[in-house]
PDB file of the backbone (N, CA, C, O) and the ligand in Angstrom, with CONECT records:
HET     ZN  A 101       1
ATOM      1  N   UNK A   1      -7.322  22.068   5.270  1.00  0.00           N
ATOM      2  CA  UNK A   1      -7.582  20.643   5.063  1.00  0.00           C
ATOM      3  C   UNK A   1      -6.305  19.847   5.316  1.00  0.00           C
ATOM      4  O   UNK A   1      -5.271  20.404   4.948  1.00  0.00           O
ATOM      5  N   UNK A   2      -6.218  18.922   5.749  1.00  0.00           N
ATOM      6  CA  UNK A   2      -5.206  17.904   6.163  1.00  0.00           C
ATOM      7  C   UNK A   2      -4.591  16.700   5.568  1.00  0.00           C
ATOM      8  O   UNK A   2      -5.210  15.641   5.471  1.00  0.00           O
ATOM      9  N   UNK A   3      -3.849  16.797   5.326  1.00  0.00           N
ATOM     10  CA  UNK A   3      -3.589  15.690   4.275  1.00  0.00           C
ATOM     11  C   UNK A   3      -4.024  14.132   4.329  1.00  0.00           C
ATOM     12  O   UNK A   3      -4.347  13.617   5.399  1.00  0.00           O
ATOM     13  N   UNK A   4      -4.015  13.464   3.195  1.00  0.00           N
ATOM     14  CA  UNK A   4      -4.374  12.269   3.092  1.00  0.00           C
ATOM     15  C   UNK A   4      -3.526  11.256   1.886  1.00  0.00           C
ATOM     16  O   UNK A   4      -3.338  11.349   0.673  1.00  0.00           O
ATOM     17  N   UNK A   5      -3.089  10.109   3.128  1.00  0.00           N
ATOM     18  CA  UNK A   5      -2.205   9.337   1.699  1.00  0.00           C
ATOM     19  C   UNK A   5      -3.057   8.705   1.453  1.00  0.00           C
ATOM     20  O   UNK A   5      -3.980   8.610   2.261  1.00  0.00           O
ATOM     21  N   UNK A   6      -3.082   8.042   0.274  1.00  0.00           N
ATOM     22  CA  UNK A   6      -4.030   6.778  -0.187  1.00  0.00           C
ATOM     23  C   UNK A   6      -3.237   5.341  -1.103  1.00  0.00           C
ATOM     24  O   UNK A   6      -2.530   5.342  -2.111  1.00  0.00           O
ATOM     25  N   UNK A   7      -3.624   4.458  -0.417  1.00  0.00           N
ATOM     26  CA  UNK A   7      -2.585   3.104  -1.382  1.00  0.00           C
ATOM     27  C   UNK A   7      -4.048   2.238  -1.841  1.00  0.00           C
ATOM     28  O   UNK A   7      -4.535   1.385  -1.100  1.00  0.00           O
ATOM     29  N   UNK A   8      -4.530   2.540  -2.919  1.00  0.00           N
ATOM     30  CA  UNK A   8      -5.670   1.073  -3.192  1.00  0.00           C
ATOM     31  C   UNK A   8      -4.537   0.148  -4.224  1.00  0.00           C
ATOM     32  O   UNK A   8      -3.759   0.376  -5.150  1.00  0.00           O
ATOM     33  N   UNK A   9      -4.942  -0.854  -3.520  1.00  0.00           N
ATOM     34  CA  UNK A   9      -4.082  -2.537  -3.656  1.00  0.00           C
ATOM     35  C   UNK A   9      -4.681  -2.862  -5.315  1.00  0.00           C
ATOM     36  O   UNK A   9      -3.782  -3.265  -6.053  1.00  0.00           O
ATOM     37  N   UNK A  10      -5.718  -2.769  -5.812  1.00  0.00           N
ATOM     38  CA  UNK A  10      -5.703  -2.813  -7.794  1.00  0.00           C
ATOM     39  C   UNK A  10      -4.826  -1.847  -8.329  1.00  0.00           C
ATOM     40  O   UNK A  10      -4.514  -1.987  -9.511  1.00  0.00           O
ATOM     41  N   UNK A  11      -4.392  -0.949  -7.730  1.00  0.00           N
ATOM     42  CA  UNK A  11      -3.586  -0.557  -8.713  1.00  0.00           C
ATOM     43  C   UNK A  11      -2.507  -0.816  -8.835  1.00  0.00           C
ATOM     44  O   UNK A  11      -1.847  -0.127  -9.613  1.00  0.00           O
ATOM     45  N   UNK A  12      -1.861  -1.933  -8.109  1.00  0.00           N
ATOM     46  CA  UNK A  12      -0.641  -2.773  -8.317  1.00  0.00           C
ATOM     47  C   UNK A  12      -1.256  -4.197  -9.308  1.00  0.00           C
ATOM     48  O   UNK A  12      -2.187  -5.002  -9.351  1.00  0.00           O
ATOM     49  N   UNK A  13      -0.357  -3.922  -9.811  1.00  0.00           N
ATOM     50  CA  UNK A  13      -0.173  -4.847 -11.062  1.00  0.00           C
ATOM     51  C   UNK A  13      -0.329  -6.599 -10.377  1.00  0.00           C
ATOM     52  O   UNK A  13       0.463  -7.136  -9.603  1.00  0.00           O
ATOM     53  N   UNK A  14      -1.559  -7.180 -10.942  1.00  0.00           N
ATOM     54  CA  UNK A  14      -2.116  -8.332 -10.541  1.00  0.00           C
ATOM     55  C   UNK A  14      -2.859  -8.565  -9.403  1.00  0.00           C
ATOM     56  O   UNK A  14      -3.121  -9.649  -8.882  1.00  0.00           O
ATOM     57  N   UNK A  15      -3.287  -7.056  -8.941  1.00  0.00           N
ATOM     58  CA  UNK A  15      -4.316  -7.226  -7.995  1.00  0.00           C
ATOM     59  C   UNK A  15      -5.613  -6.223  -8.205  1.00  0.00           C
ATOM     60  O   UNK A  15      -6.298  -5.533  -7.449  1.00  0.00           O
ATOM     61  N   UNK A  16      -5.598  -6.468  -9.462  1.00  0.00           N
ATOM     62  CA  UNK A  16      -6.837  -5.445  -9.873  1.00  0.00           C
ATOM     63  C   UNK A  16      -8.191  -5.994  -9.356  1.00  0.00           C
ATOM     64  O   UNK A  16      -9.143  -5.254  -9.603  1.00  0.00           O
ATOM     65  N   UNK A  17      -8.486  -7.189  -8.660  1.00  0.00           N
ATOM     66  CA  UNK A  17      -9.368  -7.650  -8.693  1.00  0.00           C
ATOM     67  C   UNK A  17      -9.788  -7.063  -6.828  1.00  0.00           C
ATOM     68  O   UNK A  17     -10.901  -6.802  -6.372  1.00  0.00           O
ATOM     69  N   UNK A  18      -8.561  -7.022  -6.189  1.00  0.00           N
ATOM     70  CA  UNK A  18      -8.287  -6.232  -4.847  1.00  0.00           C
ATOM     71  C   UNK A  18      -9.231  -5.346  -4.093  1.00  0.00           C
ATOM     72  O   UNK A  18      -8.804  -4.261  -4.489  1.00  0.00           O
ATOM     73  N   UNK A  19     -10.058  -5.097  -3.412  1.00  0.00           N
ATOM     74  CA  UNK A  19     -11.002  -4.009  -2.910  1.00  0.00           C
ATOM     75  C   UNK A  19     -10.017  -3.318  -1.506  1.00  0.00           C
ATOM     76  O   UNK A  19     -10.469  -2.518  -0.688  1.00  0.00           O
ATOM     77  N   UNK A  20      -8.781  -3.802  -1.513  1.00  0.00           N
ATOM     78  CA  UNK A  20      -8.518  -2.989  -0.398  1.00  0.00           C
ATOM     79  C   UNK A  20      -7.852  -2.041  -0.524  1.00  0.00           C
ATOM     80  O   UNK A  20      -6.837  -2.207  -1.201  1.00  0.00           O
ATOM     81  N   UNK A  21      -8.080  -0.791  -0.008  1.00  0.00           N
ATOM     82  CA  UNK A  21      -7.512   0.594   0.299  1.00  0.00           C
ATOM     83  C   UNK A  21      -7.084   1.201   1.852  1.00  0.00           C
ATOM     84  O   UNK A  21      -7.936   1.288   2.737  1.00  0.00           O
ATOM     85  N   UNK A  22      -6.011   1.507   2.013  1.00  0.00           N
ATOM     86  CA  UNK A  22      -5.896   2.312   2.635  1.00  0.00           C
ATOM     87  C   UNK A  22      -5.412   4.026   2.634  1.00  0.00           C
ATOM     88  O   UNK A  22      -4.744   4.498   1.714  1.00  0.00           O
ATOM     89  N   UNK A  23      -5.835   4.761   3.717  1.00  0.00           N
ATOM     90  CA  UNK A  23      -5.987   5.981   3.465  1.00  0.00           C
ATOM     91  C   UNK A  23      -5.219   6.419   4.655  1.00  0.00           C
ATOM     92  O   UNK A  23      -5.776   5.860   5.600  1.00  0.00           O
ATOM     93  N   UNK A  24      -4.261   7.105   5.090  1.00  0.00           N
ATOM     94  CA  UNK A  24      -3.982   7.914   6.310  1.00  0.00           C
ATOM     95  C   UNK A  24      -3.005   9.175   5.944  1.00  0.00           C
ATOM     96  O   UNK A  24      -2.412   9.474   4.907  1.00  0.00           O
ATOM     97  N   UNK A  25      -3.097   9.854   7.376  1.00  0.00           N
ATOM     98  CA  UNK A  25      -2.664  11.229   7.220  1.00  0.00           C
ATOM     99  C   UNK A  25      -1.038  11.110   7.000  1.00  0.00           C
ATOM    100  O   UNK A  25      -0.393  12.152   6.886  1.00  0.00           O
ATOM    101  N   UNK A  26      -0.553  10.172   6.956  1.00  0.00           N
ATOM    102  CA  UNK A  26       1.040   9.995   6.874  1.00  0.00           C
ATOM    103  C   UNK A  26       1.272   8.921   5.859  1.00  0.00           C
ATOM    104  O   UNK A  26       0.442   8.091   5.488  1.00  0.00           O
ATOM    105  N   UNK A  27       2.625   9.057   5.424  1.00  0.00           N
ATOM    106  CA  UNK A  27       3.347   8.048   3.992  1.00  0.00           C
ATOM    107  C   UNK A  27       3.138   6.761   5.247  1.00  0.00           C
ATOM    108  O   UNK A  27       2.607   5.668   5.050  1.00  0.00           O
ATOM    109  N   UNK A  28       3.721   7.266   6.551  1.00  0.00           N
ATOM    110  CA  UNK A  28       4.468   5.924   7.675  1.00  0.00           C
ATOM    111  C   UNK A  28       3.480   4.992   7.436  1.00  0.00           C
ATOM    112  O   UNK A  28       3.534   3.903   6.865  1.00  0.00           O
ATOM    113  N   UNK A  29       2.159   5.854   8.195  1.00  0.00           N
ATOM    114  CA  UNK A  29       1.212   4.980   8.853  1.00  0.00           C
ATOM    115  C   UNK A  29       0.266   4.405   7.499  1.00  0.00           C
ATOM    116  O   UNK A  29      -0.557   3.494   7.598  1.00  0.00           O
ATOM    117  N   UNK A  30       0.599   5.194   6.153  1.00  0.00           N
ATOM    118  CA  UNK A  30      -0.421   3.852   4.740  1.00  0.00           C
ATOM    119  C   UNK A  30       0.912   3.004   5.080  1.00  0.00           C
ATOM    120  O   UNK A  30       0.700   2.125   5.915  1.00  0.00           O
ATOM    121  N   UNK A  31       1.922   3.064   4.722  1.00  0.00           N
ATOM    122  CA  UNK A  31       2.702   1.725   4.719  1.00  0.00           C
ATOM    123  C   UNK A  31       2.822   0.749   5.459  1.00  0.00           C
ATOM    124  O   UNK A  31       3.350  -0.342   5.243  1.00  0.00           O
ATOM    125  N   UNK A  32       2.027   1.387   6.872  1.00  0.00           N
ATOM    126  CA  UNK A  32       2.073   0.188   7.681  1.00  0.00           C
ATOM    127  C   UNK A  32       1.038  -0.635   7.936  1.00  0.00           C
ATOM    128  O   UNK A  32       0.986  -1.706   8.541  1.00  0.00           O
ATOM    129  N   UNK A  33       0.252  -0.013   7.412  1.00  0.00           N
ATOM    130  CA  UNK A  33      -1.257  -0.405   6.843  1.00  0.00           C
ATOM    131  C   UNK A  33      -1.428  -1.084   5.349  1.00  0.00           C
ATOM    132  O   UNK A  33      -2.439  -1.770   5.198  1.00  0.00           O
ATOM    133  N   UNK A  34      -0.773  -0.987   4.540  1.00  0.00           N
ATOM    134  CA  UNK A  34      -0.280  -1.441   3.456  1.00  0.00           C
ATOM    135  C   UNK A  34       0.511  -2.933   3.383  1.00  0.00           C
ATOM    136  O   UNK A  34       0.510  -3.802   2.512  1.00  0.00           O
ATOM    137  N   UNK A  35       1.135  -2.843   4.598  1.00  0.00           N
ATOM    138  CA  UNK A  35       1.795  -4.298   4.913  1.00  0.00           C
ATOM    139  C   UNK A  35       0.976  -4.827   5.638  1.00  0.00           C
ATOM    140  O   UNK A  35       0.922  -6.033   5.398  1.00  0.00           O
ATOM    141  N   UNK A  36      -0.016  -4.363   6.789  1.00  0.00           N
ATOM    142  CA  UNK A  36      -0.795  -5.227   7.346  1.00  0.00           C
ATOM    143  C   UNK A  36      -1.800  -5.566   6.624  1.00  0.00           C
ATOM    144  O   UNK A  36      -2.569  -6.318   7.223  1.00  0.00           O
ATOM    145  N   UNK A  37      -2.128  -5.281   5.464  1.00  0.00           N
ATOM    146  CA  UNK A  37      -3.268  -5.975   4.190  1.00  0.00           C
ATOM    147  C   UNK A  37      -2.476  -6.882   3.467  1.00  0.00           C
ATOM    148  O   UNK A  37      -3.041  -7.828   2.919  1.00  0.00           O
ATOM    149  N   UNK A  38      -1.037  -6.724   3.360  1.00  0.00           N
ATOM    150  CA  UNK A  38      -0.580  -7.811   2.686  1.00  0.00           C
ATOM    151  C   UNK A  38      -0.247  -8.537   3.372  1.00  0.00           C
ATOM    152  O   UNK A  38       0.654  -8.990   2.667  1.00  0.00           O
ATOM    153  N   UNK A  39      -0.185  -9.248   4.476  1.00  0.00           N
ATOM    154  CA  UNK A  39      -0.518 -10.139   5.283  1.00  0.00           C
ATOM    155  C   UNK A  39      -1.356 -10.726   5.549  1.00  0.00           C
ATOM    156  O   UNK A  39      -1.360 -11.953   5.643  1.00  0.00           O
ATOM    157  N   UNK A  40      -2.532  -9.781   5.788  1.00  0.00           N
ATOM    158  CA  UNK A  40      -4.118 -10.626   6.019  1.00  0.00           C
ATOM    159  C   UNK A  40      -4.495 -10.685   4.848  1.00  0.00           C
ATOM    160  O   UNK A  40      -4.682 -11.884   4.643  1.00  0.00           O
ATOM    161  N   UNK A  41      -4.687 -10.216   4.090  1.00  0.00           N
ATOM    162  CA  UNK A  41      -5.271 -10.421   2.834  1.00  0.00           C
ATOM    163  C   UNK A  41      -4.363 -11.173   1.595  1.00  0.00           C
ATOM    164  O   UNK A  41      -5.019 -11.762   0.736  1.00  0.00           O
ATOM    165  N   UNK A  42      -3.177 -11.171   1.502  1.00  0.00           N
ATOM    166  CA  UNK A  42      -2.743 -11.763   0.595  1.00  0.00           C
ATOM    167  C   UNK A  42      -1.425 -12.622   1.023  1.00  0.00           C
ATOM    168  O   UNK A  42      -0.497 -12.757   0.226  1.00  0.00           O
ATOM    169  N   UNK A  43      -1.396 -13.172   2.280  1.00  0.00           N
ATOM    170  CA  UNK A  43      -0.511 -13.861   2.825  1.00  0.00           C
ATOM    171  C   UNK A  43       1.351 -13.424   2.522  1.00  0.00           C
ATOM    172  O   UNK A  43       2.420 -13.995   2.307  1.00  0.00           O
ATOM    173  N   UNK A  44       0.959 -12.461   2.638  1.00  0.00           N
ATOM    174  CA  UNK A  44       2.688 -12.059   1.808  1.00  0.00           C
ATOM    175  C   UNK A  44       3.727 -11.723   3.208  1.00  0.00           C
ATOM    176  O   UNK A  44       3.423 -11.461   4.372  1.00  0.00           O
ATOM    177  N   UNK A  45       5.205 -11.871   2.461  1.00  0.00           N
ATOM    178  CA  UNK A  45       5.928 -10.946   4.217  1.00  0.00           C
ATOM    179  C   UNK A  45       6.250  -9.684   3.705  1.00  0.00           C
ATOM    180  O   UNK A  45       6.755  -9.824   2.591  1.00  0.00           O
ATOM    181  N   UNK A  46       6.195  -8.865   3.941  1.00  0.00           N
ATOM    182  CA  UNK A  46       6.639  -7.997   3.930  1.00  0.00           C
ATOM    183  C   UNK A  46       7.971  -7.486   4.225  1.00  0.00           C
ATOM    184  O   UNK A  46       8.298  -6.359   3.852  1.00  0.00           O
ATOM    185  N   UNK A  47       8.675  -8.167   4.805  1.00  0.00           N
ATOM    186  CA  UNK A  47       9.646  -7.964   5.146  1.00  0.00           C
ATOM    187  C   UNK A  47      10.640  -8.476   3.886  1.00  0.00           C
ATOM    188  O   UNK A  47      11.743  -7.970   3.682  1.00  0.00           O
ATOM    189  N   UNK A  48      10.189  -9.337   3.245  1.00  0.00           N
ATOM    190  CA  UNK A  48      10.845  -9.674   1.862  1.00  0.00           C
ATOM    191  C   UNK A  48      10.391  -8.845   0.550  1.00  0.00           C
ATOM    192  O   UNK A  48      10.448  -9.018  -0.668  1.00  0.00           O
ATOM    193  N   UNK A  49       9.923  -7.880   1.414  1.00  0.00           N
ATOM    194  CA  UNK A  49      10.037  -6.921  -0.199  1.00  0.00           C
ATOM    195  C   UNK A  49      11.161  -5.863  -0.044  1.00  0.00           C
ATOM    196  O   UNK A  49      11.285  -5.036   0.859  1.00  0.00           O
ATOM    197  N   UNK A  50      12.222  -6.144  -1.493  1.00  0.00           N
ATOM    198  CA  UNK A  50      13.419  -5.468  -1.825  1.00  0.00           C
ATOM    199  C   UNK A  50      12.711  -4.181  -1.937  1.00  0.00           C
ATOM    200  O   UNK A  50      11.495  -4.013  -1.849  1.00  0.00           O
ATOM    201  N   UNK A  51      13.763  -3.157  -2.175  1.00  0.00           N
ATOM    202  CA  UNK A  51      13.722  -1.821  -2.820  1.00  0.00           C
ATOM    203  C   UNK A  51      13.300  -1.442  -3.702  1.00  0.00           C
ATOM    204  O   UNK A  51      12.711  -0.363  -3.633  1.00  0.00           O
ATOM    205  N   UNK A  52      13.424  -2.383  -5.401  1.00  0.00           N
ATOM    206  CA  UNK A  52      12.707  -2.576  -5.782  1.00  0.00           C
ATOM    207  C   UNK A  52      11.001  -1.802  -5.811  1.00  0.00           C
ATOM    208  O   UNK A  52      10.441  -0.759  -6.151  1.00  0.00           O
ATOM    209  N   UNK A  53      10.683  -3.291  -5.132  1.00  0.00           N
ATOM    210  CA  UNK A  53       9.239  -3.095  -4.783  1.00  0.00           C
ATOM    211  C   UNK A  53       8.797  -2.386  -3.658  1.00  0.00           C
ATOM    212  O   UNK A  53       7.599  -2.425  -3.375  1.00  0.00           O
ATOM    213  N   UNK A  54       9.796  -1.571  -2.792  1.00  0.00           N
ATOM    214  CA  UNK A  54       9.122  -0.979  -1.982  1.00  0.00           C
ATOM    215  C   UNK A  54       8.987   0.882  -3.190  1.00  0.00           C
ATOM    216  O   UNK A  54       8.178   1.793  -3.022  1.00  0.00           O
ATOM    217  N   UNK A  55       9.995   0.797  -4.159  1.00  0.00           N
ATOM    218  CA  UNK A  55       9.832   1.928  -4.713  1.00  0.00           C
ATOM    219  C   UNK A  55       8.621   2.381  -5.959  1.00  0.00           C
ATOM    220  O   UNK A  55       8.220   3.468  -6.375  1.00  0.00           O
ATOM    221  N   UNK A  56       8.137   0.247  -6.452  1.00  0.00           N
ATOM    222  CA  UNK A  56       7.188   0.612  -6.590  1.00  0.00           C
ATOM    223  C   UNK A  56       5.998   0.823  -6.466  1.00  0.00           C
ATOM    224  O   UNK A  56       5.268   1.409  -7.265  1.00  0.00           O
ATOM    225  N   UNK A  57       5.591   0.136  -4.970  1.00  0.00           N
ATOM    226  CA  UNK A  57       4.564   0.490  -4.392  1.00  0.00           C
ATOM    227  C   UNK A  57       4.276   1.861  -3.844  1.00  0.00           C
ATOM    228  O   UNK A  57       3.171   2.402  -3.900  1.00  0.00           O
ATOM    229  N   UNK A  58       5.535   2.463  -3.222  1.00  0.00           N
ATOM    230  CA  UNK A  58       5.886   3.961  -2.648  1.00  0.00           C
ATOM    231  C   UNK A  58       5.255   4.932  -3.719  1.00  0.00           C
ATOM    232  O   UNK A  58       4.567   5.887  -3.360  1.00  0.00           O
ATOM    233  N   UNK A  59       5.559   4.609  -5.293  1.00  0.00           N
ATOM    234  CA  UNK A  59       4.933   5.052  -6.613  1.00  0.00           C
ATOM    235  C   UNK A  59       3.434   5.304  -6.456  1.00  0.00           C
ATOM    236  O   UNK A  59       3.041   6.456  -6.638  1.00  0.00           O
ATOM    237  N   UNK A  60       2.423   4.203  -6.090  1.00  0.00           N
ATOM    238  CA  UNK A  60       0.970   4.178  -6.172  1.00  0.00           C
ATOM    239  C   UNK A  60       0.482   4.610  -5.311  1.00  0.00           C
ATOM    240  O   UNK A  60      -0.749   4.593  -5.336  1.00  0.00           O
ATOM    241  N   UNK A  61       1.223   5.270  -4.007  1.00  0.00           N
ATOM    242  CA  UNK A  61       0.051   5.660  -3.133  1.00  0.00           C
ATOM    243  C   UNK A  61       0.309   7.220  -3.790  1.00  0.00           C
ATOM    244  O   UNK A  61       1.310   7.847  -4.138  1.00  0.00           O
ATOM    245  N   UNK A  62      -1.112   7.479  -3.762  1.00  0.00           N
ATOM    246  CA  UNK A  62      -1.501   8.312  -4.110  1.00  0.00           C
ATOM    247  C   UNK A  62      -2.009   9.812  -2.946  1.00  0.00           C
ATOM    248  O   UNK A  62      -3.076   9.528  -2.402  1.00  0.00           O
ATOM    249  N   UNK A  63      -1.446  11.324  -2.479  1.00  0.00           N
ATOM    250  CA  UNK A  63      -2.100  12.329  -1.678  1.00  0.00           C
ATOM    251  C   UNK A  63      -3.015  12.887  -2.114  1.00  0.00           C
ATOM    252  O   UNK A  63      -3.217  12.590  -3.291  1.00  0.00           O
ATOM    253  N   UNK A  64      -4.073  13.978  -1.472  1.00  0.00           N
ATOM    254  CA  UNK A  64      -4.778  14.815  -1.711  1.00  0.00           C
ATOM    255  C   UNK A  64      -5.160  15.685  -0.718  1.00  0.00           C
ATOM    256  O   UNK A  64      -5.935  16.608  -0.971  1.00  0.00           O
TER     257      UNK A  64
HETATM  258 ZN    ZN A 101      -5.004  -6.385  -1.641  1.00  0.00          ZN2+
END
């Protein structure tokens, strides 16, 4: 079986209300998928997220 990352967007703190998830076979490609939902979906840059917050989002995605 092949791996799978997973980032669903409620489980960051103030977006519980969120239905979006992403799922892929690499950390790279959820994160880059992860920033392209926070763009379309929640108008954010991404590029202004510190370390910080990239360590705690890096936290919630979840493998299996
Ligand atoms: Zn979201």
């Amino acid at each position: 079986m092949s791996e799978a990352y997973t980032y669903a967007c409620r489980s960051c703190e103030g977006m519980e209300d969120c239905p979006g998830e992403v799922t892929a076979s690499s950390k790279d490609e959820v994160w880059k998928l992860m920033e392209l939902h926070a763009v379309v979906a929640h108008g954010e840059d991404p590029s202004s997220w510190d370390s910080e917050t990239r360590a705690y989002l890096g936290a919630l995605i979840t493998s299996k």
